[in-house]
N, C-alpha and C positions, 0 to 999 in steps of 0.2 A: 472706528477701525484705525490703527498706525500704520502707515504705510515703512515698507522693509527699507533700511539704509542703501541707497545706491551703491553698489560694490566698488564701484568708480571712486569713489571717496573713501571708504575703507583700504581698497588697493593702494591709491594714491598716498594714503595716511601711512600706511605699513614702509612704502618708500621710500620716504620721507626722513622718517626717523630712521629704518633701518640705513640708511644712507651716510647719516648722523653720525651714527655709533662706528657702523666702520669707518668712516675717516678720522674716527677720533676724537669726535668735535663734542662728542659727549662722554661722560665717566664715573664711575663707581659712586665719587661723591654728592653727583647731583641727583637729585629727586626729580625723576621725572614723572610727572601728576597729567590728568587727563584735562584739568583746567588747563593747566601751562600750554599745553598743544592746540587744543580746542579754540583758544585766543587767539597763539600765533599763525594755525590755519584758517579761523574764521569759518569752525565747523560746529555741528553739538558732541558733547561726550564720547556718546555710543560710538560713532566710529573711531576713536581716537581705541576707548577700551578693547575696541575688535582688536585693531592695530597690535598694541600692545599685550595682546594676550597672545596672538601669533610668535610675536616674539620671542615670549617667554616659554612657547613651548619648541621654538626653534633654540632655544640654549644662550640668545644674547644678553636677556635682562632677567632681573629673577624680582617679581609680586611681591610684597610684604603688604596685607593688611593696614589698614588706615595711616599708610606709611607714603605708599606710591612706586613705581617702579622705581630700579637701578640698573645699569648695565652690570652683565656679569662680572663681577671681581674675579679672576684664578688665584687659587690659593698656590703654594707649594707643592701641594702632593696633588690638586687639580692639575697642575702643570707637568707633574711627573707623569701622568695616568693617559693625557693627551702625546706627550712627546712618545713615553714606551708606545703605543698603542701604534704611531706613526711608523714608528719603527719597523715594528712588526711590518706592518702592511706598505709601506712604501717600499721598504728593501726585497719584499716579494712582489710586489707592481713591477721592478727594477729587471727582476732575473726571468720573469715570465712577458715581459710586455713586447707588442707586435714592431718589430725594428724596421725600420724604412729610411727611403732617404729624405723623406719628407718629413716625419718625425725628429728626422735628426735636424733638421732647417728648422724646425718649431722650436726645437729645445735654446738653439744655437739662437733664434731672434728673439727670444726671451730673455736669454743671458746676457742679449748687447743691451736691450733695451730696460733690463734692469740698472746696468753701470753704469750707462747713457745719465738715467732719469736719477740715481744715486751721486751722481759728479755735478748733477742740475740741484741737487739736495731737494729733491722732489719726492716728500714721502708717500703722497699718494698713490702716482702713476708707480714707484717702485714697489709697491707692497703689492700693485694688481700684478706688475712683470714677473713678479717673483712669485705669488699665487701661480701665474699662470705655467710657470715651469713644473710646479709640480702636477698640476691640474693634466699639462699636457702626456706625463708620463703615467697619468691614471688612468686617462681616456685611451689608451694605447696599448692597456691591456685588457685580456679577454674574458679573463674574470668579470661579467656582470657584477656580484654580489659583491666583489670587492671594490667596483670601481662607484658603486652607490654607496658604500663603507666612507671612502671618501671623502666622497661628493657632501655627504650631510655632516662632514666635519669643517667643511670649507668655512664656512660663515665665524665659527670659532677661534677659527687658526687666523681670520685675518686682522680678530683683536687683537691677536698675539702678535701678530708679523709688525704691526704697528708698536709695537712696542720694543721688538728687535731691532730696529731701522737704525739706532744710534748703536745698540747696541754689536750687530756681528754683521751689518750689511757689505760690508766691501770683504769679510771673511768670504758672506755667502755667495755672493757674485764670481770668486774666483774657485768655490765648492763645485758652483754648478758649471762651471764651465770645465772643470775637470771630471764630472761625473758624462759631461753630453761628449770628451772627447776617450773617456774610455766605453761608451756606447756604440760612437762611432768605427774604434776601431775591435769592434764586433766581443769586447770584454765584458759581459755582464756581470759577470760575478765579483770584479774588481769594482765595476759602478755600484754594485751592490753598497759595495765593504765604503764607497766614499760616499755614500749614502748614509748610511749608518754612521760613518763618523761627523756627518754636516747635521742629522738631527740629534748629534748629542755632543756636538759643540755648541747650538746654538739653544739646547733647553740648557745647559750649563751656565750661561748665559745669560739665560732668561731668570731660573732658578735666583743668581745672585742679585741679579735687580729686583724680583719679587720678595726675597726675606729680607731686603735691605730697607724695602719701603715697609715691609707689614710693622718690621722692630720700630718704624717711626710712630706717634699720635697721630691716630686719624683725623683726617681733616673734617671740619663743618661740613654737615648736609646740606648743600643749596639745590633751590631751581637755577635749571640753566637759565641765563642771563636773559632779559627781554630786547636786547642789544642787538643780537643775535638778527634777529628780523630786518632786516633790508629789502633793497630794492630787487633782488636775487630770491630770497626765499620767498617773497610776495609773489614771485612770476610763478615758481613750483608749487605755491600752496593750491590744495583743492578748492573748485570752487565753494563759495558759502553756501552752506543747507539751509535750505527753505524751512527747516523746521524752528 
């Protein structure tokens, strides 16, 4: 009889790496293989493949065959189909969502503490404050179906937002504070319309850093680095299986 993977190690494995990929620390070029993880957790396989196949059906890396995984690369017209799509659905979260004055303190301590952590050239903590402003104007409307719309976009937008950070961040900081103060003085439809023009300033944006690098030679496949392993990921890693 095999006894079933403890989930606690499968979960813990999923985190890990998902953790990875959104701060960035991993990328399109590197091959990420179930040995590579498997070592640098000190686990077997199986959980590492659990991990990684969640992922891939979460939208972050994409499986190729005796290949190994990759983090999703956006293409161009991936980037188009993400940004219209935002569009659509955020400028309608915008005109229908529950106004308060506590949503407006949410919107408002999201924008400082994006500028804040932007002026600290802190790309990580700015990519969650800026997640979270949009997050917060999701959850604030009453659309169910749209606010799960969303929600299962999140995890793809925040490879993207990591990739904005050089590029439109101090645009978006001064977007969102102009969209949280025509909110507050009770104009949705105006928050709308700077809504609409902040997600198509910044896929414009995106657009030209992503055809600028595709027109470049691809870089070598590597494994991420075995460098990487410290004193830090040692303390996160799951513990070792008994198998």
């Amino acid at each position: 009889m095999r006894l079933k993977i403890a989930k606690s190690i499968t979960q813990r494995s999923y985190e890990l790496i998902r953790a990875q990929i959104l701060r960035g620390e991993l990328n399109a070029s590197q091959r990420l293989t179930e040995a590579y993880f498997a070592k640098l957790f000190g686990i077997s396989k199986s959980p590492i493949r659990e991990a990684l196949n969640r992922l891939e059906a979460e939208g972050l890396i994409t499986i190729q065959p005796r290949r190994g995984a990759f983090v999703r690369d956006f293409s161009p017209r991936d980037t188009e189909e993400i940004y219209e799509m935002r569009e659509i659905l955020e400028t309608s979260a915008v005109r229908n969502l529950e106004l308060n004055a506590k949503t407006i303190a949410q919107l408002r301590a999201a924008v400082d503490a994006a500028e804040a952590h932007l002026n600290q050239n802190d790309r990580e903590k700015y990519v969650c404050a800026d997640a979270d402003f949009h997050r917060i104007l999701a959850q604030s409307n009453p659309n169910s179906r749209l606010r799960k719309v969303l929600e299962s976009m999140h995890d793809q937008m925040l490879i993207l937002r990591h990739k904005t950070f050089a590029l439109s961040g101090r645009n978006s900081v001064k977007q969102h504070r102009e969209i949280a103060q025509a909110l507050e003085q009770g104009n949705r439809e105006a928050a709308a319309q700077l809504m609409s023009e902040h997600i198509r300033a910044v896929r414009q944006s995106l657009l030209e850093d992503i055809q600028q690098k595709h027109a470049q030679p691809a870089p070598p496949e590597i494994e991420p680095s075995s460098a990487r392993r410290g004193p830090k990921a040692e303390r996160n890693a799951p513990a070792p299986s008994n198998r």
